[in-house]
C-alpha positions in Angstrom: 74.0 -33.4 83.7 72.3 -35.9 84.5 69.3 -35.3 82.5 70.5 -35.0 79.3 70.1 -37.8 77.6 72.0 -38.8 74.3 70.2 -40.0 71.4 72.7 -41.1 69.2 75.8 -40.8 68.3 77.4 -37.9 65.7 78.1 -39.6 62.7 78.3 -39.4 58.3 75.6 -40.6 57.1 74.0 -41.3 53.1 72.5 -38.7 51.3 69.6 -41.4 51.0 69.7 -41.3 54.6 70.0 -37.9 55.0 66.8 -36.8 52.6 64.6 -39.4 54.3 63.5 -40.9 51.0 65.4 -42.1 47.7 64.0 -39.5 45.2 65.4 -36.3 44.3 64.2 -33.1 44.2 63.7 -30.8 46.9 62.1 -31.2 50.1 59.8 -28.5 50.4 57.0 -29.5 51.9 58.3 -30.3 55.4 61.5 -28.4 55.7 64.1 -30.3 54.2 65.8 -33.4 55.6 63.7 -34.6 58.6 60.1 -36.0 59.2 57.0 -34.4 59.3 56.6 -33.9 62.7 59.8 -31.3 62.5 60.1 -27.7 63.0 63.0 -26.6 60.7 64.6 -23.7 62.8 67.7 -22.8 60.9 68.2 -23.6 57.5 71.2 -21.6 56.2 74.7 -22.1 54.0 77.7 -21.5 56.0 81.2 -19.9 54.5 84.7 -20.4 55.2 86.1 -17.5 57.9 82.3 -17.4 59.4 81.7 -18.4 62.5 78.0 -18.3 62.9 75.5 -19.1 66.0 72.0 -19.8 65.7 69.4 -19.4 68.1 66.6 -21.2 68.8 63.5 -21.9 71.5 63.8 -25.1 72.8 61.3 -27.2 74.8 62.3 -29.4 77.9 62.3 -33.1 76.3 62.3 -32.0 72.6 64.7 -33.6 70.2 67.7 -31.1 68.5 69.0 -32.4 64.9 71.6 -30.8 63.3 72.4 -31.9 59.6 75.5 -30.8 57.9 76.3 -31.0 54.8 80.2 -30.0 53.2 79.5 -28.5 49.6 82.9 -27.5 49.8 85.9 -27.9 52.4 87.7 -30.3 54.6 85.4 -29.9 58.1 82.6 -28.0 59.5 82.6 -27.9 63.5 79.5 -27.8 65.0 78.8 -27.0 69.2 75.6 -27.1 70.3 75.1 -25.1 74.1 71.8 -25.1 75.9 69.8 -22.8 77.7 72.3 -22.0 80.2 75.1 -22.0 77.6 76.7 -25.0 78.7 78.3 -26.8 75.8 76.0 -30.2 75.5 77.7 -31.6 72.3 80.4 -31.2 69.8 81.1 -32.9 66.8 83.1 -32.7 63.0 81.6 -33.3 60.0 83.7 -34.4 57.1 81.1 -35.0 54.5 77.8 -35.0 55.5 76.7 -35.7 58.9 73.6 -35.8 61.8 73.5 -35.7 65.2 70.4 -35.9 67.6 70.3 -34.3 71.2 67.4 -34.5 73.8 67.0 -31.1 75.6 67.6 -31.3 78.9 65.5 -28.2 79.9 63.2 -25.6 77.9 65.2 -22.2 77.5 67.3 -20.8 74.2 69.4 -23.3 73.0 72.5 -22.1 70.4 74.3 -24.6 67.3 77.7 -22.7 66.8 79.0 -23.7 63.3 83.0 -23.1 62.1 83.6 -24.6 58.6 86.8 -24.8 56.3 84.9 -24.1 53.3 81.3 -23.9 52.6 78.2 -26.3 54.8 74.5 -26.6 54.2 73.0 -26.4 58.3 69.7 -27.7 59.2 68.9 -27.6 62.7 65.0 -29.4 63.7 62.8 -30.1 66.7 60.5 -32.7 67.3 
C-alpha cells in the first residue's frame, strides 16, 4: 500500500477541460481526451443494467486516467483494481468526471464501470 501513490483527486471537471483544448470536433488523432503521450486502452459507451470490466496491461509507475462522461443518467460508478485485484480507487461521477492513479506494480489492471443510465469511458496510460 504503500506504494501507490495518488495523483489527484476524483473530481467533475469542464468539458474544456476534459477535451484538452477549446475547439470542437473530435479528437481523433490521439485518442480522445488526453495528451499525446497517451495510450487510449478502452474507449467504449456504457448502458444502464451493464456492469462492464475492462482489462488492461499496466506498467509499474505508469499513470491510469479514467474519464467519464454521463450522456444520460444520475451516476456512473467506477472501481479501478490492480494487478492483484485489490480495489485501488473508487469514485462517482455525476456529470463528467477524471481521475488519475499511479500503478503501483506492472500486472493486468481492471476499471469496473456501473452506471444509471448511459457513460462515455476513456481509460489512458502514460
Amino acid at each position: 500500500m504503500e506504494r501507490r501513490k495518488f495523483l489527484a483527486t476524483f473530481g467533475a471537471v469542464g468539458a474544456t477541460a476534459l477535451a484538452g483544448c477549446s475547439s470542437g470536433g473530435n479528437d481523433n488523432d490521439d485518442g480522445g481526451n488526453g495528451g499525446s503521450d497517451e495510450e487510449v486502452v478502452v474507449d467504449e459507451t456504457v448502458f444502464e443494467g451493464d456492469i462492464q470490466r475492462f482489462n488492461f496491461e499496466v506498467e509499474e509507475e505508469q499513470t491510469i486516467t479514467v474519464y467519464i462522461n454521463n450522456i444520460e443518467g444520475v451516476r456512473t460508478t467506477v472501481v479501478l483494481t490492480d494487478a492483484d485485484d485489490e480495489t485501488t480507487e473508487t469514485f462517482e461521477a455525476e456529470t463528467e468526471s477524471t481521475g488519475m492513479h499511479e500503478a503501483s506494480m506492472t500486472g493486468v489492471y481492471a476499471v469496473n464501470i456501473t452506471t444509471l443510465g448511459e457513460a462515455e469511458v476513456e481509460v489512458a496510460l502514460e
